[in-house]
C-alpha positions in Angstrom: 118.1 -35.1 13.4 119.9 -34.6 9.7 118.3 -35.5 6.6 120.6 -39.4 6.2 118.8 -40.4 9.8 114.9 -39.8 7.6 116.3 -41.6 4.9 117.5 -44.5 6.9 114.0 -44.6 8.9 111.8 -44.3 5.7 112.4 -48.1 4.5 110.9 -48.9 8.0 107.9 -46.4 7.5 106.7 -47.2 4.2 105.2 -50.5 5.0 102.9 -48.7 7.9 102.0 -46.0 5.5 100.8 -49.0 2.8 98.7 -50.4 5.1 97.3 -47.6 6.1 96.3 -46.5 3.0 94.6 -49.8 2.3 92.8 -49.6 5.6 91.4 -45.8 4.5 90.3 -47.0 0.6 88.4 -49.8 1.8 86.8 -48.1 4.5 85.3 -45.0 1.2 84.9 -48.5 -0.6 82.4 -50.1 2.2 80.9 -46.2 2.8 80.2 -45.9 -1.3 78.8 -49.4 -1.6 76.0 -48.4 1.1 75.0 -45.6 -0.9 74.5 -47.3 -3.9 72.4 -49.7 -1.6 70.4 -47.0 -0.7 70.3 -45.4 -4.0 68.9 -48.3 -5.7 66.5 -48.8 -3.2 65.3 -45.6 -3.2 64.9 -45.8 -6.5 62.4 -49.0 -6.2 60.6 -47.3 -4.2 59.9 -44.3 -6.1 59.4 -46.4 -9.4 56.3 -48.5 -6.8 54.8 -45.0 -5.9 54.7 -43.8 -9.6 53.4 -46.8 -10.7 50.6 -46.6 -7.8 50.0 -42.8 -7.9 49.4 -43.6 -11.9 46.7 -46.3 -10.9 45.1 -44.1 -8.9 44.8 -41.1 -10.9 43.2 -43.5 -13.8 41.0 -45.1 -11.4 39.5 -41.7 -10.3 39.5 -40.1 -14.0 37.4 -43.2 -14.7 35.7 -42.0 -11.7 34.8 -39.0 -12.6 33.5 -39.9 -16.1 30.9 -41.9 -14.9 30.3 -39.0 -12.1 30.2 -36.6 -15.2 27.8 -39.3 -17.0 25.1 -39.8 -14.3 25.4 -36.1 -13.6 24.2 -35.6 -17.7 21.8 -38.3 -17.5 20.1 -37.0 -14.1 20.1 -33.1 -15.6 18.2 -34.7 -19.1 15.8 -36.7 -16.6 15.0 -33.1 -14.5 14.6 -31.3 -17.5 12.5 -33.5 -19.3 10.6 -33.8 -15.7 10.1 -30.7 -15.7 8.6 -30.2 -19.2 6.7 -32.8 -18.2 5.2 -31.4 -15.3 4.8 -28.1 -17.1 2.8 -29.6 -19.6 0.4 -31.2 -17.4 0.0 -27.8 -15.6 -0.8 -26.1 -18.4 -3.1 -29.1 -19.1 -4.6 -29.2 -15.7 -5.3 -24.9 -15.7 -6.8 -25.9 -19.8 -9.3 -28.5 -17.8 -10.1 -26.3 -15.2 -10.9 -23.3 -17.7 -13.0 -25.3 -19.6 -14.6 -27.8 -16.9 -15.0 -26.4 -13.9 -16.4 -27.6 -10.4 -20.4 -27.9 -11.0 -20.7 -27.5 -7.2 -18.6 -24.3 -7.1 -19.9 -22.9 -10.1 -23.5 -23.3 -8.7 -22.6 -21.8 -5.5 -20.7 -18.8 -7.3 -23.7 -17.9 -9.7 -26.2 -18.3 -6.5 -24.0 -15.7 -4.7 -23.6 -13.8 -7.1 -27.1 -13.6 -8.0 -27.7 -12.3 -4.2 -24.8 -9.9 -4.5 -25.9 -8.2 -7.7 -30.1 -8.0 -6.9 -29.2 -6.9 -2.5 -26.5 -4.3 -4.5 -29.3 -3.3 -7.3 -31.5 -2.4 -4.9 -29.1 0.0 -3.1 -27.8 1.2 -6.1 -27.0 5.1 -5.7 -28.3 5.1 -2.3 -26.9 7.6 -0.1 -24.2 5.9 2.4 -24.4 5.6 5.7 -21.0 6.0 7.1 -19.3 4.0 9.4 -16.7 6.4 11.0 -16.4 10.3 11.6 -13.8 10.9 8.8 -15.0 14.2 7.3 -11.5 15.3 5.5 -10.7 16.0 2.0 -7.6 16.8 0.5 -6.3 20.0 -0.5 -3.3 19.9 -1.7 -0.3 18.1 -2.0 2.1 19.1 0.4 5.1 17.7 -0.5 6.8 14.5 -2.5 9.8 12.4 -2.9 11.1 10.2 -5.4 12.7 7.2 -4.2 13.9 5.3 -6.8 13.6 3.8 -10.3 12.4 0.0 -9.8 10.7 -2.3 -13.0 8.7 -1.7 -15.6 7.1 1.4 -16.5 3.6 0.1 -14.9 3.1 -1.6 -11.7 2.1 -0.7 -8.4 3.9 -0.5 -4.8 2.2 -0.3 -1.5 2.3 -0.7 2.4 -0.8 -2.3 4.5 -3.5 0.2 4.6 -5.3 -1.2 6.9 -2.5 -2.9 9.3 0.7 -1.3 10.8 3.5 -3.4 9.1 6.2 -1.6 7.5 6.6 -4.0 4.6 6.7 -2.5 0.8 4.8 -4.8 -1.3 5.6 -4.6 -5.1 4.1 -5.9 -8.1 5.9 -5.1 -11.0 4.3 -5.2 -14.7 0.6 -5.4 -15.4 0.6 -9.4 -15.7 2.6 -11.0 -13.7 2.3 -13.6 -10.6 5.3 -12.8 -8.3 4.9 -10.3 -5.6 8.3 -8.4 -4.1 8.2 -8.0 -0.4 10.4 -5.4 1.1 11.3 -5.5 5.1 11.3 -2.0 5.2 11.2 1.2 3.5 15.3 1.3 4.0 15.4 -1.8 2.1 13.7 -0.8 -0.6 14.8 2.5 -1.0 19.1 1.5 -0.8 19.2 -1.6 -2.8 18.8 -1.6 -6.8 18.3 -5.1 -7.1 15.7 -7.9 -5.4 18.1 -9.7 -3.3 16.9 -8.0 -0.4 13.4 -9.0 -1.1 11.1 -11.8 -0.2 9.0 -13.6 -3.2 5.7 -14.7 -3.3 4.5 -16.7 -5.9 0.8 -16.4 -7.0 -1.4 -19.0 -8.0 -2.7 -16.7 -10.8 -1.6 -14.3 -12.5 -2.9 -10.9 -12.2 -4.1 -8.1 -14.5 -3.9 -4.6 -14.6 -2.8 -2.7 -11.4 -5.8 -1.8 -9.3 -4.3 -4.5 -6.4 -4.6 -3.7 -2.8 -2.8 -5.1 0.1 -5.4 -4.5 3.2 -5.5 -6.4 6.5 -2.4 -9.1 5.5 -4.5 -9.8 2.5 -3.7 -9.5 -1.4 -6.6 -8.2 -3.3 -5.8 -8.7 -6.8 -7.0 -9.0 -10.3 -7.3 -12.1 -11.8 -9.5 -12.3 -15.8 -10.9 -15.4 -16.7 -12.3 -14.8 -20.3 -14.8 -11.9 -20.2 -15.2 -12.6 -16.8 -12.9 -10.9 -13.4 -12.6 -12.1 -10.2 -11.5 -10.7 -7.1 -8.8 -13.2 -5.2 -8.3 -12.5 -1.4 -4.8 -14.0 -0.8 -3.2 -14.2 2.5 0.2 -13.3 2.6 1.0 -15.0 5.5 0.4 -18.5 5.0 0.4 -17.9 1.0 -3.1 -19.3 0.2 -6.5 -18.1 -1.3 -8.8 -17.6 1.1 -11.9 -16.7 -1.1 -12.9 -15.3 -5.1 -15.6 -14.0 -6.3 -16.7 -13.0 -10.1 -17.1 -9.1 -10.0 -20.6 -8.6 -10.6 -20.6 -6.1 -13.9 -21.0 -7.3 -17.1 -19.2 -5.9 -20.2 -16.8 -4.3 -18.2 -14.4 -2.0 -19.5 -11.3 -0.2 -18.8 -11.8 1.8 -16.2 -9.2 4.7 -16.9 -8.8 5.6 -20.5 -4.7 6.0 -19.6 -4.8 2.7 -18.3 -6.1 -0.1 -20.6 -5.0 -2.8 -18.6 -7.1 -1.6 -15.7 -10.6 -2.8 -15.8 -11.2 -2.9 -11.3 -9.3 -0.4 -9.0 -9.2 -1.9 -5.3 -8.8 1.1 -3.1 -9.1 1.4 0.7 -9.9 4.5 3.1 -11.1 5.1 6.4 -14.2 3.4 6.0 -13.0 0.2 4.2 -12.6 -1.2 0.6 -13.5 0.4 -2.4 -13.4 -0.9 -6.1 -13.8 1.7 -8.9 -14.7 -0.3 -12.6 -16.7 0.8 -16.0 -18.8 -1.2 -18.1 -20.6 -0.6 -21.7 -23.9 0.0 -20.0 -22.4 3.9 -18.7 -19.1 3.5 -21.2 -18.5 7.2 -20.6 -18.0 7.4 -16.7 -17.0 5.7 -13.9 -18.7 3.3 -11.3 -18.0 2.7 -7.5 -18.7 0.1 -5.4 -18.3 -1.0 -1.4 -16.8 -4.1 -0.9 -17.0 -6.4 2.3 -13.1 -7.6 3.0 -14.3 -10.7 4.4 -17.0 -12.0 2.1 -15.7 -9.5 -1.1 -19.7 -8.9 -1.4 -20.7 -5.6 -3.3 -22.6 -3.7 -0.2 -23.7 -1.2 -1.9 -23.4 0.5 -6.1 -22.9 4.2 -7.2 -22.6 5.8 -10.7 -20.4 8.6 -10.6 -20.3 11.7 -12.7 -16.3 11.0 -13.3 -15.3 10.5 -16.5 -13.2 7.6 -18.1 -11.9 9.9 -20.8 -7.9 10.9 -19.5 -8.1 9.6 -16.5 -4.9 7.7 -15.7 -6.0 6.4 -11.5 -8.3 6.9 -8.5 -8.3 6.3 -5.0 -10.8 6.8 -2.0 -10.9 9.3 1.1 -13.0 9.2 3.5 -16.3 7.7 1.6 -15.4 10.5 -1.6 -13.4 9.1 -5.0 -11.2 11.1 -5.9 -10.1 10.7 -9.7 -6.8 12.0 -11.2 -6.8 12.9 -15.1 -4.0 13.5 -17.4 -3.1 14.3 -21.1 -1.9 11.3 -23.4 0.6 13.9 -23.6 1.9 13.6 -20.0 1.3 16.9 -18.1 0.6 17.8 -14.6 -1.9 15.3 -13.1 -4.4 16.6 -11.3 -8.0 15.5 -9.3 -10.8 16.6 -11.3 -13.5 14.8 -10.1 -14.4 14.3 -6.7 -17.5 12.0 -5.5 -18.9 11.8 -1.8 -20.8 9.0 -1.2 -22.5 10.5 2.1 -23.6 13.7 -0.1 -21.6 16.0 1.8 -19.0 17.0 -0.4 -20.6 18.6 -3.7 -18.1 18.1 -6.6 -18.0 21.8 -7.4 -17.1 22.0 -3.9 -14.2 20.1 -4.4 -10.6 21.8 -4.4 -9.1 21.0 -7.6 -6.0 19.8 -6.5 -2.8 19.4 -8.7 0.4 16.6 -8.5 4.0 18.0 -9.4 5.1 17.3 -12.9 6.7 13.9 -13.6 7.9 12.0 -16.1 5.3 10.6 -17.3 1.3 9.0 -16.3 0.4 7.5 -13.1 -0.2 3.2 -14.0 -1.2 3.5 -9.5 -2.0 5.5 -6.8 -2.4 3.9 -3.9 -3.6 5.7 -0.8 -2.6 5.3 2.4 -5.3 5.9 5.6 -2.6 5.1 8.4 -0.1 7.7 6.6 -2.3 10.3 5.1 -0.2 9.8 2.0 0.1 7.9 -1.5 2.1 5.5 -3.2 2.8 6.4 -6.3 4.1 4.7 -9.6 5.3 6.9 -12.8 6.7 5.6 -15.5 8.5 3.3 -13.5 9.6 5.4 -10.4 8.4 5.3 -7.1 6.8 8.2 -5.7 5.2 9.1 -2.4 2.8 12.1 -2.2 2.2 13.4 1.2 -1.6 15.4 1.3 -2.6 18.3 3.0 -6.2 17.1 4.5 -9.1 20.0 5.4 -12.9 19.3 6.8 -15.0 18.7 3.6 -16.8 21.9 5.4 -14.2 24.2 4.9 -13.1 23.5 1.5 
């Protein structure tokens, strides 16, 4: 077909192509009016959820003032509770110092009375022993640090008289929280107390002649001029019976260890406490101790003296004391006294500790284990003995 045949048809064409083209812009027309439908509704909606989200976000910021508020006001209220209630403790412990129980007192003073006269009258007797225990310690045989733990005073300590592998420690020579160790592993790997149990005392203690024996605490406890044995039971955390020591004008019983005025040791035969008073300033006494009743059995003075002597403990019926320099040396037992006569003192092997940092604050012997806590200058030592027949030394 030639180009005049398309130039004749286009006059017929043109009017389709208009209409066409109409159809085509009112169809974008119709499709861009529903998008500024949408659009604007869109946009209602998103101004609603602004306006709602904005509500809501001042409602719980006003919220959380008065959270913030009552959570002030309840903190002042525990706080000033609990000055409160440490007040009237302190108050209550003032009233007990001062006023205490007439009944108690009577019975404690009647006791006491009994204690002192049935020990008096066995005073220095010889002992009748209650087992075949005859050894004596040699030497030391070996010992291992194993660790730095607290203060530079303190003690730490297994059962003597039970199996349980718990490490009890008390840290610091007044104090009223004991640190219980699961094991030995426990305490040995971990720095800190986290591993530990605590027990909370109902009185402090003093010094660091303490003894765990039997799931009991035997501790230290000074009222005034006075001291008083406190049997505490570990297990269900109560006392389970005091007594006033019976010595009066007691003093420190090791002159390395001022804070020390009763050392509670245990051996084969039982428990032991080791004190001084003004009557014999210059030496040491000893004296049995029932566990259950914490009646004195039976009295000794001893030819030990106070005089550099930094601890003590008990083996089989014979103190053993361990003297030092104020200028820490080499510790060593100088001292040895049998109870049942059958150990002479200068019988005794004179037996010497390794060198360490410092002075002993404890020494706590072990009858299961045939060994002895140790605590020097803060570390934790254990001295394993080597034991002979008091007949062969």
């Amino acid at each position: 077909m030639g180009p005049w045949r398309w130039l004749l048809l286009l006059p017929l064409l043109a009017p389709a192509l208009r209409a066409q083209q109409q159809q085509f812009m009112e169809y974008v027309e119709r499709r861009l009016t529903l998008l500024e439908e949408r659009i604007s509704q869109w946009h209602d909606q998103s101004s609603r959820y602004s306006t709602e989200l904005r509500d809501f976000k001042n409602q719980v910021l006003g919220m959380l003032e008065a959270a913030e508020k009552e959570r002030e006001a309840m903190r002042a209220e525990a706080e000033s509770a609990a000055v409160r209630v440490d007040r009237l403790e302190r108050e209550v412990d003032y009233l007990e110092t001062q006023n205490p129980a007439p009944p108690c007192v009577e019975v404690d003073e009647t006791l006491m009375d009994k204690q002192v006269a049935t020990a008096k009258q066995r005073k220095n007797e010889k002992y009748n022993k209650l087992t075949d225990c005859s050894d004596t310690i040699a030497s030391v045989r070996a010992m291992k640090i194993l660790k730095r733990f607290g203060s530079a005073s303190g003690l730490w300590t297994k059962d003597a008289a039970g199996s349980s592998e718990k490490i009890y420690v008390l840290d610091g020579t007044a104090n009223d929280t004991v640190y219980v160790f699961p094991r030995m592993r426990e305490f040995t790997l971990f720095s800190a107390t986290r591993k530990a149990a605590r027990i909370k005392l109902p009185y402090p203690w003093v010094g660091t002649g303490h003894l765990v024996y039997d799931g009991h605490l035997y501790y230290i406890r000074q009222q005034g001029l006075a001291f008083q044995v406190i049997k505490f039971n570990l297990a269900n955390k109560t006392v389970v019976d005091s007594s006033v020591f019976p010595a009066e004008e007691q003093i420190p019983v090791f002159g390395l260890s001022p804070s020390t005025y009763i050392e509670v040791s245990a051996d084969e035969e039982g428990l032991w406490a080791v004190y001084a008073t003004k009557e014999d300033e210059k030496n040491m006494c000893l004296a049995k101790l029932d566990p259950a009743s914490l009646d004195i059995e039976q009295m000794w003075d001893t030819p030990c003296p106070r005089e550099n002597a930094e601890g003590a403990f008990v083996v089989c019926g014979a103190l053993h004391v361990v003297y030092n320099t104020r200028l820490p040396s080499r510790a060593r037992v100088q001292c040895v006294f049998d109870v049942s006569g059958t150990l002479a003192p200068e019988d005794a092997s004179l037996v010497y500790f390794p060198k360490r940092y410092g002075s002993h604050s404890s020494l706590k012997y072990s009858p299961r284990e045939r060994q002895i806590y140790a605590w020097d200058d803060g570390y934790q030592i254990i001295y394993r003995m080597e034991m002979k027949k008091k007949l062969e030394v």
